[in-house]
N, C-alpha and C positions, 0 to 999 in steps of 0.2 A: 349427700346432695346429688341429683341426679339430673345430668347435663346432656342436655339432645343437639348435635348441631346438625343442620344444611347447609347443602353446598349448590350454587345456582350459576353456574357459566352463560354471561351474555352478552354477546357480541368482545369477547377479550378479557373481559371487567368481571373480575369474581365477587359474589354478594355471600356472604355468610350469615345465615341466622341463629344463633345461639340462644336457644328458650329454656328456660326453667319455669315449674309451679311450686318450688319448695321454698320457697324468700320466705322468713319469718320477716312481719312488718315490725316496725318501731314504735308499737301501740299498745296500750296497759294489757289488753288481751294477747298473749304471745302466743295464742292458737289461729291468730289470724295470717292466712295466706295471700300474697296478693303475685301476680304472675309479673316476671320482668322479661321482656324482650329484647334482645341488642342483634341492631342491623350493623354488619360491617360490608362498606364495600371498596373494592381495588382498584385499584388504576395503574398501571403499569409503567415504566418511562418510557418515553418517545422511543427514546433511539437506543441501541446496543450500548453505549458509551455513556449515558446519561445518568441522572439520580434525581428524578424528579416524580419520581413515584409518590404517591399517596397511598393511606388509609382512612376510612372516613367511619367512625365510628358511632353507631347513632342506639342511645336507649330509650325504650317507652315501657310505662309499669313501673312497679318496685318504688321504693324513697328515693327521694334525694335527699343530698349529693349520690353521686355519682364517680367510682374510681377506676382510674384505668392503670394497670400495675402500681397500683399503689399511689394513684396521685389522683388528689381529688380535683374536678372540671368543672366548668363553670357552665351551665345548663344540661341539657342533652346530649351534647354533641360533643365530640374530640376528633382534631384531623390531625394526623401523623404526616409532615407532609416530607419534600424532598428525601425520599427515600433511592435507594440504590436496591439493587437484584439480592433476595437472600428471603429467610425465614423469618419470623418477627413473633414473637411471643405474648400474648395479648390475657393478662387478667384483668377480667371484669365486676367487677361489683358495686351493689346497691347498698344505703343505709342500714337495707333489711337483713341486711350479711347477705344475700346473694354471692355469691362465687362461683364464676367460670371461668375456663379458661380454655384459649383457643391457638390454634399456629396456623398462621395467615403468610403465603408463599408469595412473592414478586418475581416477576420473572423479567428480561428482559426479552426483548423481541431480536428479532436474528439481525447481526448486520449487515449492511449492504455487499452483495458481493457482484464482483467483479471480473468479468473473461473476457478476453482481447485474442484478434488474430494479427500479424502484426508481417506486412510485406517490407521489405528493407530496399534500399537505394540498389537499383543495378546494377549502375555506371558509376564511377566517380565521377562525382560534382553532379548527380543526376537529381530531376525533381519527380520521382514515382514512385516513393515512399507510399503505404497507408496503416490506418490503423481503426481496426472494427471493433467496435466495446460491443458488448451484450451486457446488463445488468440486472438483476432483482428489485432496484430503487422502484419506487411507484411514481408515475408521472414526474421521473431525474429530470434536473436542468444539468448544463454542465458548464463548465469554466477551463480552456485550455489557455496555456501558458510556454512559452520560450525561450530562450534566452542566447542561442546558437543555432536554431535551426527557422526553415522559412515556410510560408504558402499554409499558415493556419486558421479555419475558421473557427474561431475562439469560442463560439457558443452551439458548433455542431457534436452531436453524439460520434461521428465517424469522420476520419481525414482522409484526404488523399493529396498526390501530389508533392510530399511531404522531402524537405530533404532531411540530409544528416543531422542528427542533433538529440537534442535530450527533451521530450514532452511531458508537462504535465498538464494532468486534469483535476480539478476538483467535482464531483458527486453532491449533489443536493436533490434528496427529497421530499415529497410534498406535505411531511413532518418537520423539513430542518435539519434532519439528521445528514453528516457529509461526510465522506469518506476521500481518502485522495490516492492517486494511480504515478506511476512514472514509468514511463518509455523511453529506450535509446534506440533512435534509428540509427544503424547502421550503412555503410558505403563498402565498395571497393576502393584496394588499396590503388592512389595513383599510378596511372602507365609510366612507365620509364620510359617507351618511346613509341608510338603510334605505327607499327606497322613498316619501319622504315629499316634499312639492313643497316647493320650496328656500325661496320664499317666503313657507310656514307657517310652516317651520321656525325660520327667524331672525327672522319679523315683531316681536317683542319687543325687538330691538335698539334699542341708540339709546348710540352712542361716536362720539367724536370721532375724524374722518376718522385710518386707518391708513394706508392705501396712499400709497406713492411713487415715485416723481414720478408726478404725475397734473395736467396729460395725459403722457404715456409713450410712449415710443419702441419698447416692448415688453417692456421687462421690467417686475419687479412686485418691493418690497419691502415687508417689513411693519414698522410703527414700533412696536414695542412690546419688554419688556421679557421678555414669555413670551415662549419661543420652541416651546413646545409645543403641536401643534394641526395642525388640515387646512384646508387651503384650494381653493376650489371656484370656476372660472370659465366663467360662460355666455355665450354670445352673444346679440345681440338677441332670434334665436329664442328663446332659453330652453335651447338643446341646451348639455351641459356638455361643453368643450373643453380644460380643463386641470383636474387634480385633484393635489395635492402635500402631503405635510408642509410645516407652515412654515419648518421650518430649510434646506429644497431650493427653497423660492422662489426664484428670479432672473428669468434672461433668459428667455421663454417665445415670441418668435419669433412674437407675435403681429399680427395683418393689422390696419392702421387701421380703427378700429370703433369703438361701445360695448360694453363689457362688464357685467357685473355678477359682483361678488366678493365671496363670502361665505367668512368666516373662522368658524371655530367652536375657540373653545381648550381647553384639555383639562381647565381648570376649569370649565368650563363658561359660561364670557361667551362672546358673539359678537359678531359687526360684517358686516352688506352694506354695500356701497359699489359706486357707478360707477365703471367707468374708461375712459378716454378715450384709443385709441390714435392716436396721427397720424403 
């Protein structure tokens, strides 16, 4: 039996025409030929993600019934529908024993992607975050979301102004298809003290020695019961060479010296103290 297919791409949607003239018909003459034709055509899913593909199976000519891998249909026509991305094996035949057979390809369509330029917070506590999408979506909408951060307009493709925090967006395009993104702006870490000389600042102090061990092998612990606050260590010079929340104090890898460590807690007490590395 001798089977001719076509292949006709148009606008996305593949049509297949698989023809034969060699059908023996179901007629006292089994010299009689009669020609069968089957249209197939594709449709692909929407989105990258999807399985809503079809095949749409259409015969004219030859007897009926009519079978498609081996199952007999009820007129003309068979749709294959909800399909996913992959290859699909398609025998076809008529009453008249026709037999063809065909592989019919789905593909899915690319999906959405996504490139961001992304400015981070200055200053701490600052609002001049931004964040620039660029996308492949066709006519996207967009839907942004937060949960710790501020100053978002929730249905623009690009932000500004933006503080610290975590953004999301969801991607919808003018199929449906969505895609979803997430952002962490970023900040600088809090000042410890605004410009002001360390030694004004804490002059008012007067607590019983924190730090431990002292003299120290180079690390630093602090004996108190807050553990919220910043801590600030200079060298002889005056130059500051270690700066930390107090709950990340430890080992600090420091050269035998003197130091000077100023705590400041987030109540607002403080404490300088020497320390002594050897």
């Amino acid at each position: 039996m001798k089977t001719k297919n076509f292949f006709l791409s148009l606008f996305g949607s593949l049509a297949v025409i698989v023809s034969s003239n060699t059908s023996k018909a179901q007629v006292p003459d089994s010299t009689t030929k009669v020609p069968v034709v089957v249209s197939i055509e594709v449709e692909n899913p929407l989105c990258s993600y999807s399985s809503d593909g079809f095949i749409k199976i259409n015969f004219s000519g030859g007897f009926m019934p009519y079978k498609v891998n081996g199952v007999e249909i009820a007129g003309n026509e068979h749709i294959m529908s909800d399909l996913a991305a992959g290859e699909y094996s398609l025998t076809l035949q008529d009453a008249g024993l026709y037999n063809g057979l065909t592989i019919v390809t789905i593909v899915n369509p690319q999906p959405i992607q996504v490139s961001s330029f992304i400015n981070h917070v200055s200053t701490f506590g600052g609002q001049d975050a931004a964040i620039d999408l660029n996308t492949t979506a066709t006519n996207p909408t967009f839907l942004w979301s937060t949960t710790d951060g501020d100053n978002l307009n929730i249905y623009s493709e690009d932000q500004t102004g933006l503080t610290a925090g975590i953004y999301n967006v969801q991607i919808t395009d003018e199929n449906g298809c969505v895609t979803y993104k997430k952002y962490k702006i970023t900040q600088p870490g809090k000042p410890l003290v605004n410009n002001l000389n360390l030694s004004t600042a804490f002059a008012q102090t007067s607590q019983a020695p924190l730090i431990y061990p002292n003299p120290s092998n180079g690390s630093v612990n602090i004996l108190s019961d807050n553990k919220e606050g910043l801590v600030i260590i200079t060298n002889e010079m005056g130059l500051v060479i270690a700066q930390k929340e107090i709950n990340e104090i430890g080992y600090l890898n420091l050269k035998p010296g003197n130091y000077t460590v100023y705590i400041a807690f987030d109540n607002g007490n403080s404490s300088t103290e020497t320390l002594i590395v050897r």
